[in-house]
DSSP file (Angstrom, degrees, kcal/mol; ACC not computed):
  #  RESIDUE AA STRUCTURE BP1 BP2  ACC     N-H-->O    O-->H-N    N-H-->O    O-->H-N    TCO  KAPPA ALPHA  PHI   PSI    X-CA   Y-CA   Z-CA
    1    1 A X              0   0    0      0, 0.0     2,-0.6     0, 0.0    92,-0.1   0.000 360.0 360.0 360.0 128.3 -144.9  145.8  182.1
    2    2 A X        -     0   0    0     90,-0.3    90,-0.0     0, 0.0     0, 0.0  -0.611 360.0-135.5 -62.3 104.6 -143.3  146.1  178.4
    3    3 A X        +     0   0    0     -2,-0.6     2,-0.2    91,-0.0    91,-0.1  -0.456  31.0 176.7 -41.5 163.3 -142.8  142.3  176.9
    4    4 A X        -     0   0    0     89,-0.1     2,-0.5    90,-0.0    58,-0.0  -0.749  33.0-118.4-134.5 158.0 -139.4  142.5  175.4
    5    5 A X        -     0   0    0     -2,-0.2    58,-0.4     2,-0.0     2,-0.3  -0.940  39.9-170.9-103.6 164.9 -138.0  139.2  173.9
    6    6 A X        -     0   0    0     -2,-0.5     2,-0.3    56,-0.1    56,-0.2  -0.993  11.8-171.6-130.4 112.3 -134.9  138.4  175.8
    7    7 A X  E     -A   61   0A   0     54,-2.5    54,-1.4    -2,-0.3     2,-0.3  -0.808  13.9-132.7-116.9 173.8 -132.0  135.8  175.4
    8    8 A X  E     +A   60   0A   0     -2,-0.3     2,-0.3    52,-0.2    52,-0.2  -0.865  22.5 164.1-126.6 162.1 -129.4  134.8  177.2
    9    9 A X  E     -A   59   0A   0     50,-1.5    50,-2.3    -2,-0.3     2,-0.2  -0.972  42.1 -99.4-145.4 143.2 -125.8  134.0  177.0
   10   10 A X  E     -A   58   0A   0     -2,-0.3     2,-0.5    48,-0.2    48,-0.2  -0.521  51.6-113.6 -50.7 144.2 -122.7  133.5  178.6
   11   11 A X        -     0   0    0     46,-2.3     2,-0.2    -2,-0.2    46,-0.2  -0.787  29.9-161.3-100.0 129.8 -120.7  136.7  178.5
   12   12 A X    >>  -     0   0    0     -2,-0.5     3,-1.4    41,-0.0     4,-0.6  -0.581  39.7 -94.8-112.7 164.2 -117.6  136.6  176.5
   13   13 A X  T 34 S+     0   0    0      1,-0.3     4,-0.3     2,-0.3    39,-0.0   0.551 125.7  67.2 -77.8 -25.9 -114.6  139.2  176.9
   14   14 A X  T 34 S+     0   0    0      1,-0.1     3,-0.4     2,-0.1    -1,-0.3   0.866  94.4  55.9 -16.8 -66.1 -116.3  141.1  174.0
   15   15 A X  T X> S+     0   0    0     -3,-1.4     3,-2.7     1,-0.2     4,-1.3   0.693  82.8  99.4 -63.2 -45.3 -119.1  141.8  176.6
   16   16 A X  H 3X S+     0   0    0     -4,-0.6     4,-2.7     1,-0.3     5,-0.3   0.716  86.2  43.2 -17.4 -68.6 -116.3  143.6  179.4
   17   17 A X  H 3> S+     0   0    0     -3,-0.4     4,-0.7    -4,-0.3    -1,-0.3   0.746 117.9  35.5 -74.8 -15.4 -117.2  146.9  178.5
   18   18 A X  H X> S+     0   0    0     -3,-2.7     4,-1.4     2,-0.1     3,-0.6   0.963 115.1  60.0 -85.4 -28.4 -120.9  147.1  178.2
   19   19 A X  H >X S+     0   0    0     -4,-1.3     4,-2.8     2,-0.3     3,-1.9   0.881 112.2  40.7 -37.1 -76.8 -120.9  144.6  181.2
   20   20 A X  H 3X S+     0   0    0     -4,-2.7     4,-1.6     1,-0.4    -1,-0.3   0.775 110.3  54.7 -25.6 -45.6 -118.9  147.5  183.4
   21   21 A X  H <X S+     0   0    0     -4,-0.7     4,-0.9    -3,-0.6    -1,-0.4   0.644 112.3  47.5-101.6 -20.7 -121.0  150.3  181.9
   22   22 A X  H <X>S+     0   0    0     -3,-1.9     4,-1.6    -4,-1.4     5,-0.5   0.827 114.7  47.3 -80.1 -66.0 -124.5  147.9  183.4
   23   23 A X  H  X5S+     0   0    0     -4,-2.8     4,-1.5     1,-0.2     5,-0.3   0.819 113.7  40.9 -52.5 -33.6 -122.9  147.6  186.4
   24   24 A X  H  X5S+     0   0    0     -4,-1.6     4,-2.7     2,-0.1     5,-0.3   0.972 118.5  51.8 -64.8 -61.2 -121.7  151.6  187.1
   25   25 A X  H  X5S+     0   0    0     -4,-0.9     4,-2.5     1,-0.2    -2,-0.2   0.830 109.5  46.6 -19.5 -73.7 -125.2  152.7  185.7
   26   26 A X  H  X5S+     0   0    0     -4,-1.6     4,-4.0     2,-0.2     5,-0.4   0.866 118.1  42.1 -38.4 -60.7 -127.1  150.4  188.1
   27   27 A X  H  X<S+     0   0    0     -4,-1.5     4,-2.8    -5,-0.5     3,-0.2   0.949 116.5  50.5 -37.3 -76.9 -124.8  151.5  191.3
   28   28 A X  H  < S+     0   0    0     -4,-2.7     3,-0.5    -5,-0.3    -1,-0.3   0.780 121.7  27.0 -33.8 -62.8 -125.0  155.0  190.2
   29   29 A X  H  < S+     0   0    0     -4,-2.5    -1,-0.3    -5,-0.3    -2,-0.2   0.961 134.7  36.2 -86.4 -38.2 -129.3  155.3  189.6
   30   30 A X  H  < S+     0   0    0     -4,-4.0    -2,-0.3     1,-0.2    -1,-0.2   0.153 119.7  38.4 -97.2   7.9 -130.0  152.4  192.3
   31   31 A X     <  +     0   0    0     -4,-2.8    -1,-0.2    -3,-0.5    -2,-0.1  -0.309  58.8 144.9-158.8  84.2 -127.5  152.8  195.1
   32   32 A X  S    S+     0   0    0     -3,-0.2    -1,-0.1     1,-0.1    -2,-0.1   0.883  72.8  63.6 -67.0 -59.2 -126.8  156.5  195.9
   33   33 A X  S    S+     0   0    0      1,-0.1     2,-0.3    85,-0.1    -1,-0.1   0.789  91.8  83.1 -33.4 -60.4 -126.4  155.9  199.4
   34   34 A X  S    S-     0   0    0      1,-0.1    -1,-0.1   112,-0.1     3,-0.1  -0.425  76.9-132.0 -82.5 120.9 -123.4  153.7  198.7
   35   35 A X        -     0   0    0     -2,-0.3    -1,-0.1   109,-0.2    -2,-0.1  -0.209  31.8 -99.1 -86.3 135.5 -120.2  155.1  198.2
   36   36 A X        -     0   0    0      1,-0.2     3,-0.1   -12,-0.0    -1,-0.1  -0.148  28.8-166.4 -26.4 121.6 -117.9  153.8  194.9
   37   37 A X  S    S+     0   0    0      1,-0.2     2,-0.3     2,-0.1    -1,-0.2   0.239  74.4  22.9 -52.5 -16.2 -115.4  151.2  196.0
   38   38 A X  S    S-     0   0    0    106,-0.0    -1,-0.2     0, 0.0     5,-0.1  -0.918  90.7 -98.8-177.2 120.0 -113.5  151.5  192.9
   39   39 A X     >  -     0   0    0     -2,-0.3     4,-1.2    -3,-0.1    -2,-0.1   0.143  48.7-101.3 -30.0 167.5 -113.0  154.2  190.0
   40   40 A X  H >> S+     0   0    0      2,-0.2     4,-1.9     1,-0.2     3,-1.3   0.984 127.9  47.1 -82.9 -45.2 -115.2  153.6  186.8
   41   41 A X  H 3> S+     0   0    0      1,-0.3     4,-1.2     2,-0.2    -1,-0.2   0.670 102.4  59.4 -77.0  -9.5 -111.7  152.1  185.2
   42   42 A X  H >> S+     0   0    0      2,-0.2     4,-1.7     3,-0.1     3,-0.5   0.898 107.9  44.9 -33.3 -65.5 -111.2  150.3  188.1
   43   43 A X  H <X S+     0   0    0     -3,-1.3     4,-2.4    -4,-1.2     3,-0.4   0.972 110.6  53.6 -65.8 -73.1 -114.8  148.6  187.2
   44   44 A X  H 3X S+     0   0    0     -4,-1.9     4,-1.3     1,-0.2    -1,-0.3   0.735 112.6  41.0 -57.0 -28.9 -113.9  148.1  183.6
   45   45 A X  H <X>S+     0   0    0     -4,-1.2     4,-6.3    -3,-0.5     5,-0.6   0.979 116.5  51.5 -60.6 -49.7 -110.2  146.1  184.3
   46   46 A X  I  <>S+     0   0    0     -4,-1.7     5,-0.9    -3,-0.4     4,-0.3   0.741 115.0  41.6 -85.0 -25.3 -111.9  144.0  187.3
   47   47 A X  I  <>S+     0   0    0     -4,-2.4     5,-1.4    -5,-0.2    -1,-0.3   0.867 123.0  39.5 -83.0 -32.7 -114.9  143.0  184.7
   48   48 A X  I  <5S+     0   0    0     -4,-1.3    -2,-0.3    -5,-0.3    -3,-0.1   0.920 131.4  28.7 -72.5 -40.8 -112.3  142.3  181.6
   49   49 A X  I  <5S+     0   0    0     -4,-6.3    -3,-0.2    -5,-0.2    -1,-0.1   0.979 136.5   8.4 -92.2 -37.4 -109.9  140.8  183.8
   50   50 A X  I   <S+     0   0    0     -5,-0.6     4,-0.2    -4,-0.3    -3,-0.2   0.664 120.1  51.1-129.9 -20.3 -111.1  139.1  186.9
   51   51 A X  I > <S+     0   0    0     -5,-0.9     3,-1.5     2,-0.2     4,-0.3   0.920 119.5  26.3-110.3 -85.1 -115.3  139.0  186.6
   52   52 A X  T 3 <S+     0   0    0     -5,-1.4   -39,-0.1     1,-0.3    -2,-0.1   0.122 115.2  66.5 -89.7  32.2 -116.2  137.6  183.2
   53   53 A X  T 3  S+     0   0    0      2,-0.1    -1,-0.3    -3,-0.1    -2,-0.2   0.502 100.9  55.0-124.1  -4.0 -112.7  135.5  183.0
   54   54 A X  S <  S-     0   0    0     -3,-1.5    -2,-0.2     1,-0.2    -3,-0.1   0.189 108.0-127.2 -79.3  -2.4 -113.9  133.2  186.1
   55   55 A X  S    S+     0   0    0     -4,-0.3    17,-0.3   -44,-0.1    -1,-0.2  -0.060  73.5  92.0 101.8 166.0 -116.7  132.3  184.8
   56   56 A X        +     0   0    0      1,-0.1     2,-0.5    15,-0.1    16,-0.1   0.955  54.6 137.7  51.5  35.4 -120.5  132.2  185.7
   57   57 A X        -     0   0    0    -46,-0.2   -46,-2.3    14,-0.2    14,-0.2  -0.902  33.0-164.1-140.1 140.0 -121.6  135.3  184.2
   58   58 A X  E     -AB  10  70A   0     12,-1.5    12,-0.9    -2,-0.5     2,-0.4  -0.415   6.2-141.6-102.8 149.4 -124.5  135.6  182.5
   59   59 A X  E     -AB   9  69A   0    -50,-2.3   -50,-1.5    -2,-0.2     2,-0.6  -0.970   5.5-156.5-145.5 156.9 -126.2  138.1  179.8
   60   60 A X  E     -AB   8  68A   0      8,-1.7     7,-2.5    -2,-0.4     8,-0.9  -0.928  21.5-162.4-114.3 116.2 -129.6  139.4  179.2
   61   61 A X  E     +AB   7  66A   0    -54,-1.4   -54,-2.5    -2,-0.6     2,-0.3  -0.764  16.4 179.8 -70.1 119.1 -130.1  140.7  175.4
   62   62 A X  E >  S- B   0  65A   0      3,-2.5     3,-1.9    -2,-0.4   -56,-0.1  -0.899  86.0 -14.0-115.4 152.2 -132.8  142.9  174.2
   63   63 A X  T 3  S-     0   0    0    -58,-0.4     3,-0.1    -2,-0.3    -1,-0.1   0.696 131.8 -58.8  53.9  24.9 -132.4  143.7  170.0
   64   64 A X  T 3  S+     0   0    0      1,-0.2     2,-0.5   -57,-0.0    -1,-0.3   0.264 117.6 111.2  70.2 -16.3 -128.6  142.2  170.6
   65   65 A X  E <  S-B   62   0A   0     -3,-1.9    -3,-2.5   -47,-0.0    -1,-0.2  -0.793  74.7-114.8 -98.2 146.7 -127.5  144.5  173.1
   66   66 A X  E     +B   61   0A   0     -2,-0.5    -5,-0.3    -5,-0.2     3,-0.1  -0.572  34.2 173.1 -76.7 153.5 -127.0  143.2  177.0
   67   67 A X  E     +     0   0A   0     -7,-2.5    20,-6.5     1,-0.3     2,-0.3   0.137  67.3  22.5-133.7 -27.0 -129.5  145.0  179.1
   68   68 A X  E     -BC  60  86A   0     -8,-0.9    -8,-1.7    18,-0.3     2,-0.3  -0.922  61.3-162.2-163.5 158.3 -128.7  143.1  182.4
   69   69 A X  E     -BC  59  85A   0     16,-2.1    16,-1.6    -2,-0.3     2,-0.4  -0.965   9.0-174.7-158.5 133.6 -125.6  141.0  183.7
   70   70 A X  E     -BC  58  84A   0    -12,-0.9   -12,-1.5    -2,-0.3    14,-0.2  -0.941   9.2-155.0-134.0-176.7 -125.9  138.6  186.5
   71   71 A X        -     0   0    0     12,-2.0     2,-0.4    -2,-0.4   -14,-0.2  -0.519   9.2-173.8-119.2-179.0 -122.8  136.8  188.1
   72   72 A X        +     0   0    0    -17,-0.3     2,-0.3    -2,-0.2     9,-0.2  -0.797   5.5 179.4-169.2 159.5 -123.1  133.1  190.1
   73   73 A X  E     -D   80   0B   0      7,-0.7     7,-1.4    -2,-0.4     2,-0.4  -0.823  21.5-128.7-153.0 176.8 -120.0  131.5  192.0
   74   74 A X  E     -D   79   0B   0     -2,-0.3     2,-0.5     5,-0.2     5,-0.2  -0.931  19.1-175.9-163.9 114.7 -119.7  128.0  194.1
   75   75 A X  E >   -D   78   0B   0      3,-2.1     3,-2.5    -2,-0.4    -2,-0.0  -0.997  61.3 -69.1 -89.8 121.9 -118.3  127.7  197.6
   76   76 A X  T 3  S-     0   0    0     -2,-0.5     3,-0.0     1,-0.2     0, 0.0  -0.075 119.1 -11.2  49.5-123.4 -118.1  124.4  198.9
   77   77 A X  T 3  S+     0   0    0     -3,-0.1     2,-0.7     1,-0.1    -1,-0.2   0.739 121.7  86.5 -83.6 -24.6 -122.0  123.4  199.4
   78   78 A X  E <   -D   75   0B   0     -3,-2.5    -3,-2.1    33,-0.0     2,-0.3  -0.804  65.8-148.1-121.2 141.8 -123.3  126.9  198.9
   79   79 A X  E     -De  74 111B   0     31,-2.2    33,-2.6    -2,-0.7     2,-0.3  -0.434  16.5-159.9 -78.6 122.9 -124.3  128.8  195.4
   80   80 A X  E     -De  73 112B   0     -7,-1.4    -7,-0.7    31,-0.3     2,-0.2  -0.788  18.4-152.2-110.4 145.6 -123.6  132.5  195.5
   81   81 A X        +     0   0    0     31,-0.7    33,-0.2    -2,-0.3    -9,-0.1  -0.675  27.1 178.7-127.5  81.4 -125.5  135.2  192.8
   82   82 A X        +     0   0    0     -2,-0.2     2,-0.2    31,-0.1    -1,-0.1   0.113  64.0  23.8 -71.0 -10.0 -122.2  137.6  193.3
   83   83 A X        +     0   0    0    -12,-0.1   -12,-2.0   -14,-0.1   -60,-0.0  -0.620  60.6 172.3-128.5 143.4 -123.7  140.5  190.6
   84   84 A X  E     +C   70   0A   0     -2,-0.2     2,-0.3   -14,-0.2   -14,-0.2  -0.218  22.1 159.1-157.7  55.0 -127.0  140.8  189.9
   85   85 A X  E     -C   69   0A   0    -16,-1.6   -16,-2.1    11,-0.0     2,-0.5  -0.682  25.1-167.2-112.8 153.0 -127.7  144.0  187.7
   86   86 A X  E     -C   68   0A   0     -2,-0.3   -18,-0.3   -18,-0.3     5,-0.2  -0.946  34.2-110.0-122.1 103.3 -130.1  145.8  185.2
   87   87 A X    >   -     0   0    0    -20,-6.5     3,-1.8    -2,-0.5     4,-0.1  -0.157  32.5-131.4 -38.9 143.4 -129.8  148.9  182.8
   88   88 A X  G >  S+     0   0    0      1,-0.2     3,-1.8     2,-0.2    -1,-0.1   0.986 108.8  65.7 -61.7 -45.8 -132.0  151.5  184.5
   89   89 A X  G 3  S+     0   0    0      1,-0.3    -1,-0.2    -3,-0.0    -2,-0.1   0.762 113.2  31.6 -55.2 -27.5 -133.6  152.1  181.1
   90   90 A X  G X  S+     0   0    0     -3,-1.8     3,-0.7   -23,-0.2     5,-0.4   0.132  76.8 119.5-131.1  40.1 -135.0  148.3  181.4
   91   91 A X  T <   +     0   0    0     -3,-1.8   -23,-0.0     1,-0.2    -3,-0.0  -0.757  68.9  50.7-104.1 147.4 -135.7  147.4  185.0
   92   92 A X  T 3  S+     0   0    0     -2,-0.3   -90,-0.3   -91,-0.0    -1,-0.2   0.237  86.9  90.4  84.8   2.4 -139.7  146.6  185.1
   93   93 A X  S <  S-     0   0    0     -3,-0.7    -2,-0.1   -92,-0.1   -89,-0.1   0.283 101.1-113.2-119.6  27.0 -139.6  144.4  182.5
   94   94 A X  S  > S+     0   0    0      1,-0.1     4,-0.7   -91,-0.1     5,-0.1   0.207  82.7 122.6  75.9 -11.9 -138.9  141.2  184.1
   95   95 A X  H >> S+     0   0    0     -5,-0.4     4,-4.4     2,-0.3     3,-1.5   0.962  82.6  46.7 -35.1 -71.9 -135.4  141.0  182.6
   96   96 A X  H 3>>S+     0   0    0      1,-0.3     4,-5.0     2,-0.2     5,-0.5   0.953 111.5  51.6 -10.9 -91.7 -134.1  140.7  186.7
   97   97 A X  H 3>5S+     0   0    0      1,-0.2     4,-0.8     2,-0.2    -1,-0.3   0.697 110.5  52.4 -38.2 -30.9 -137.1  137.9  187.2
   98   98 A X  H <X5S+     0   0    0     -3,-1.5     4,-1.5    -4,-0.7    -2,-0.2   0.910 113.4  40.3-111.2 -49.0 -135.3  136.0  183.7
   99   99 A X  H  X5S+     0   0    0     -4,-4.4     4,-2.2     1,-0.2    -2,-0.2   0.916 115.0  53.1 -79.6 -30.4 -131.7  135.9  185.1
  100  100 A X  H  X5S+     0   0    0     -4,-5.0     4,-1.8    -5,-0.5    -1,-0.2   0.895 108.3  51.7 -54.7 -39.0 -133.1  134.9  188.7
  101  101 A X  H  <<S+     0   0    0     -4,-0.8    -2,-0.2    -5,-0.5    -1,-0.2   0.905 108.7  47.6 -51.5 -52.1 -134.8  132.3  187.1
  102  102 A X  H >X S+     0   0    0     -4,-1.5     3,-4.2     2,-0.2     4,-1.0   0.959 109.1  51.2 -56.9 -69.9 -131.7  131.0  185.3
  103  103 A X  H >X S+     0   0    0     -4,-2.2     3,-2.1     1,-0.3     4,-1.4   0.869 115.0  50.6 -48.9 -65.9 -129.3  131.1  188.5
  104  104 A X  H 3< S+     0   0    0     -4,-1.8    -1,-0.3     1,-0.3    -2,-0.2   0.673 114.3  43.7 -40.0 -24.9 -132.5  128.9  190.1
  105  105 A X  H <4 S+     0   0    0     -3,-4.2    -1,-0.3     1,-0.2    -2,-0.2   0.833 127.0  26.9-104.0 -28.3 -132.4  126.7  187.3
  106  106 A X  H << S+     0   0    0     -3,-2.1     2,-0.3    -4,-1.0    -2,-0.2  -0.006 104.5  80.1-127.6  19.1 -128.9  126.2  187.1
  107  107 A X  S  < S-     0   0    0     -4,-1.4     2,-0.3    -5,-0.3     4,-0.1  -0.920  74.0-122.8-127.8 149.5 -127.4  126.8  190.9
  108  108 A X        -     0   0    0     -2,-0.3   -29,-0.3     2,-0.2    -3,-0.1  -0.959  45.7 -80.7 -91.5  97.7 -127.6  124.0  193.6
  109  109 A X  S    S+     0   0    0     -2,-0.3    45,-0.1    -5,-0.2    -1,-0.1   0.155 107.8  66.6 -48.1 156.2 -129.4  125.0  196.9
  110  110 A X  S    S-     0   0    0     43,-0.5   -31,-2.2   -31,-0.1     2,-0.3   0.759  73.8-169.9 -70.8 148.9 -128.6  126.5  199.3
  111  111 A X  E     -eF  79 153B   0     42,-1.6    42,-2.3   -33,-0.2   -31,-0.3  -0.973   7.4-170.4-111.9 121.4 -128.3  130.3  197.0
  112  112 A X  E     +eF  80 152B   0    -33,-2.6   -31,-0.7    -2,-0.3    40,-0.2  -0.663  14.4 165.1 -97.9 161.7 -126.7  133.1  198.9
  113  113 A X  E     - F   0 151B   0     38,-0.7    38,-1.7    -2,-0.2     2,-0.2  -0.838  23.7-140.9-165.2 141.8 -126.4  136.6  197.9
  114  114 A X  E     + F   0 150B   0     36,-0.2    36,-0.2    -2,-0.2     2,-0.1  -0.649  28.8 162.7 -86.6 150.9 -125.5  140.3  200.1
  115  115 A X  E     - F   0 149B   0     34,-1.1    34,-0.5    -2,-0.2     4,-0.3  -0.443  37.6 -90.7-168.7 144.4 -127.4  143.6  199.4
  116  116 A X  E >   - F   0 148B   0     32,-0.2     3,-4.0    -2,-0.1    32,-0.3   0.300  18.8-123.7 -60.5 159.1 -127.6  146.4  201.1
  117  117 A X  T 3  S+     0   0    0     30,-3.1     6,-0.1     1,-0.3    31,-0.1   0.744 109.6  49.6 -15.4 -77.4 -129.8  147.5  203.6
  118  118 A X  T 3  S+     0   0    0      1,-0.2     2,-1.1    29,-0.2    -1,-0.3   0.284  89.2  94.3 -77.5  -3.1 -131.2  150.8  202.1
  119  119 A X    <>  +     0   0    0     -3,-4.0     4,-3.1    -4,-0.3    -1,-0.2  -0.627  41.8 147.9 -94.4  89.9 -131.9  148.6  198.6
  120  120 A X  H  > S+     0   0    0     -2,-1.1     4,-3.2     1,-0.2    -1,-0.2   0.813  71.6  61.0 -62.2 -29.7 -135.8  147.8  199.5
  121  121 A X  H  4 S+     0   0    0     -3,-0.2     4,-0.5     1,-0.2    -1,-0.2   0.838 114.7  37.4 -84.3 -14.1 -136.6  147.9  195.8
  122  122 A X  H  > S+     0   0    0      2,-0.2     4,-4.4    -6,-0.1    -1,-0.2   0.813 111.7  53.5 -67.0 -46.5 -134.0  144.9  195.9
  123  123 A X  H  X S+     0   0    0     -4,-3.1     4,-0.6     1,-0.2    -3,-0.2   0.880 107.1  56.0 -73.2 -24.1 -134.9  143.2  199.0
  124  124 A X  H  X S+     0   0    0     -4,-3.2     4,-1.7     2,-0.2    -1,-0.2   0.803 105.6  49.7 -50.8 -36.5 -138.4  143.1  197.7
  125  125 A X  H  > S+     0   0    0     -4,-0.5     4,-2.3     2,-0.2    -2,-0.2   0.908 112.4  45.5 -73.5 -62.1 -137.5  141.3  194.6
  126  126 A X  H  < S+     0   0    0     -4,-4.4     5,-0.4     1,-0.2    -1,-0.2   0.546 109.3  57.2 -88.8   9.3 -135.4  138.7  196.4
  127  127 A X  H >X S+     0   0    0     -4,-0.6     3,-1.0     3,-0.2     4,-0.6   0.843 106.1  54.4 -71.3 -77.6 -138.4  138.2  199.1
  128  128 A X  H 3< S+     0   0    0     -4,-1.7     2,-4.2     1,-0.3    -2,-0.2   0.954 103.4  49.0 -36.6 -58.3 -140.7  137.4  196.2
  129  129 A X  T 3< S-     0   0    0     -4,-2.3    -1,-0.3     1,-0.2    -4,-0.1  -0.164 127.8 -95.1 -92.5  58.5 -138.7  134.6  194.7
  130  130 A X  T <4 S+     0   0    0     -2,-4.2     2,-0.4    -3,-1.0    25,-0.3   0.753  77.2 137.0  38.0  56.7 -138.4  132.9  198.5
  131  131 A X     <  -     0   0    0     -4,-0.6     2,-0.4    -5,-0.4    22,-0.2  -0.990  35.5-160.7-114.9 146.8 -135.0  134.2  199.8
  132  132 A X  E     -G  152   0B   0     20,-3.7    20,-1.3    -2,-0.4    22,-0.0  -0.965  24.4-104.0-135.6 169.3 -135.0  135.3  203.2
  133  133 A X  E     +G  151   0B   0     -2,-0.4    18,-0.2    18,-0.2     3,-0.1  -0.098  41.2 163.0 -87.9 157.6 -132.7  137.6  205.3
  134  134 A X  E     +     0   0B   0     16,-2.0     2,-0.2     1,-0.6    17,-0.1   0.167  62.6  28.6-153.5   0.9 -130.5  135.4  207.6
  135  135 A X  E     -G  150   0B   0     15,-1.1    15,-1.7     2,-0.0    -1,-0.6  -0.932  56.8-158.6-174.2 145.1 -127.9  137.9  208.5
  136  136 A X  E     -G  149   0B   0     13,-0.3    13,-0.2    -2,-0.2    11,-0.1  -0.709  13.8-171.6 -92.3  56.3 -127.3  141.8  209.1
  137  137 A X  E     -G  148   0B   0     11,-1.1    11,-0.7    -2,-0.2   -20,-0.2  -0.163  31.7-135.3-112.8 172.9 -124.3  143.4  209.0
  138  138 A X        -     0   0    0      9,-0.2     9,-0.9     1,-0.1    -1,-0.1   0.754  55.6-112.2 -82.0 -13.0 -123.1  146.9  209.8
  139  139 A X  S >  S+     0   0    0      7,-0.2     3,-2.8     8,-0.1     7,-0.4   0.144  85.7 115.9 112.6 -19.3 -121.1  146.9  206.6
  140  140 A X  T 3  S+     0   0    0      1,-0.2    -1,-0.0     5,-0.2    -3,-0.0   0.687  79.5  61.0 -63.6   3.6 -117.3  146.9  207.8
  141  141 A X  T 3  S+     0   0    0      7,-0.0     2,-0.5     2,-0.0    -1,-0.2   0.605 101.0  55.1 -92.1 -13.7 -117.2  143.7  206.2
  142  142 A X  S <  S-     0   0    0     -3,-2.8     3,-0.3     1,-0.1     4,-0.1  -0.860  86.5-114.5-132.6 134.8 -118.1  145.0  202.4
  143  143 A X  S    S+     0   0    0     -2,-0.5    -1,-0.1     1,-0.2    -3,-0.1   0.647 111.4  55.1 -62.5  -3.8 -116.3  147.5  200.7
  144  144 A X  S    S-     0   0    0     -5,-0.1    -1,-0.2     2,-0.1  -109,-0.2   0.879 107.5-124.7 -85.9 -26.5 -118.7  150.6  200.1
  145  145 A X        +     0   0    0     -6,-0.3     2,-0.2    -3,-0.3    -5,-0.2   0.910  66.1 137.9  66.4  57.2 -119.0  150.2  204.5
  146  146 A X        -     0   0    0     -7,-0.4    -7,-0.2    -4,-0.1    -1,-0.2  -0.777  63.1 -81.7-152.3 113.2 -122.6  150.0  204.0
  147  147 A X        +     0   0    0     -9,-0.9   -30,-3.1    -2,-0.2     2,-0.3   0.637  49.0 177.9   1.2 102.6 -125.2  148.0  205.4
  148  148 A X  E     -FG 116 137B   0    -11,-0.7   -11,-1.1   -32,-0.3     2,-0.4  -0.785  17.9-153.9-111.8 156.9 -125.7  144.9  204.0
  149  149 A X  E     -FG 115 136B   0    -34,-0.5   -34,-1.1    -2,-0.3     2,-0.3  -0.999  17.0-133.3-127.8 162.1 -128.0  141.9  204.6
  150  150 A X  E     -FG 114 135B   0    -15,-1.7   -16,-2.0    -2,-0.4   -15,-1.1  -0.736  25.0-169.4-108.7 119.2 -127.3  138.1  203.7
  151  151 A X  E     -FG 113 133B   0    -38,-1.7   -38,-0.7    -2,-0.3     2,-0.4  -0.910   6.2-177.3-125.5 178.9 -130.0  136.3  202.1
  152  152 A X  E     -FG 112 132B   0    -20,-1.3   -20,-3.7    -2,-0.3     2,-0.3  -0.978  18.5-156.4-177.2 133.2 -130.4  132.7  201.4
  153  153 A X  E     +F  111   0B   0    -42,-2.3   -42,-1.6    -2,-0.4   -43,-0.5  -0.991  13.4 179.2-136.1 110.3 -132.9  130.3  199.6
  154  154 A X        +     0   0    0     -2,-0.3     2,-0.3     1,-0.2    -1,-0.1   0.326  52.8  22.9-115.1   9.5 -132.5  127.4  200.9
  155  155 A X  S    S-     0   0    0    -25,-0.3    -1,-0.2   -44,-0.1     3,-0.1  -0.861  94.2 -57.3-166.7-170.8 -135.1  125.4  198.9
  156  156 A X        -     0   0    0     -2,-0.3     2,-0.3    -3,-0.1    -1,-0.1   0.215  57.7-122.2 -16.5 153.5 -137.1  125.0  196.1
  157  157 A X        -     0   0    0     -4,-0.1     2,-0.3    -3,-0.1   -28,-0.1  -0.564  31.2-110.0 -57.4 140.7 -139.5  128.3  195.6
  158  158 A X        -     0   0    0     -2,-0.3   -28,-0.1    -3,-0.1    -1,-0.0  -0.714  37.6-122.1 -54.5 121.8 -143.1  127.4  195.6
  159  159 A X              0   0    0     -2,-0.3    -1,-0.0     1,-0.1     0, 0.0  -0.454 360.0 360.0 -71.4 156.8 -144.4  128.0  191.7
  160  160 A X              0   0    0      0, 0.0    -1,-0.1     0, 0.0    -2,-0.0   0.320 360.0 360.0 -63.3 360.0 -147.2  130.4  191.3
């Protein structure tokens, strides 16, 4: 694994478009299976208007550019990580592990989050840092209409 140094930020309306352009990337090289819900300009209104104007979204900086965008939301009792993505160019480099970390540090147990089935290199990741499957669904529920499962860490992670 490559160090990089890494900061973080709150994502400002500035941020919309590269924010869009992590999030297509990601789909695109990590979720083939699943088919586009939404044109790429679709993506880019719904991050400028509606994503990083509600609030709770976070960015990961390498050299000043975001690298990584993760999302968080509050129903009621339970803590959501609604986006949770990585340029292909910098996934292995713990960037993921740094914004999981954050949501942990700054979300109230129980943390929910959906992803689909067919993402193992996902479900692995959120296995590691103690979330576990609690639900299955066949997908009509989710817009691509592809397998998802519901996971949830519902307390503390053990440190290494």
């Amino acid at each position: 694994m490559t160090a990089l140094n890494i900061s973080l930020r709150a994502a400002t309306t500035e941020d919309a478009s590269r924010v869009a352009q992590i999030l297509l990337v990601s789909r695109k090289a990590f979720q083939p299976y699943a088919r586009a819900a939404h044109t790429d300009d679709e993506v880019h209104a719904w991050v400028r208007g509606t994503l990083i104007p509600s609030g709770g979204v976070t960015i990961a900086l390498s050299q000043a550019l975001p690298v990584a965008v993760l999302a968080t939301a509050r129903d009621g009792i339970t803590s959501w990580v609604t986006q949770l993505f990585v340029d292909p160019r910098f996934v292995g480099k713990g960037i993921g592990t740094t914004l999981l970390m954050h949501a942990l540090r700054t979300l109230p147990l129980p943390i929910r989050l959906y992803t689909f089935q067919q993402n193992m290199r996902a479900r692995g990741f959120y296995e590691r840092h103690g979330f576990r499957a609690i639900a299955f669904t066949d997908g009509s529920s989710n817009e691509e209409h592809c397998p998802d499962v519901l996971y949830e860490l519902a307390a503390a992670p053990i440190a290494n």
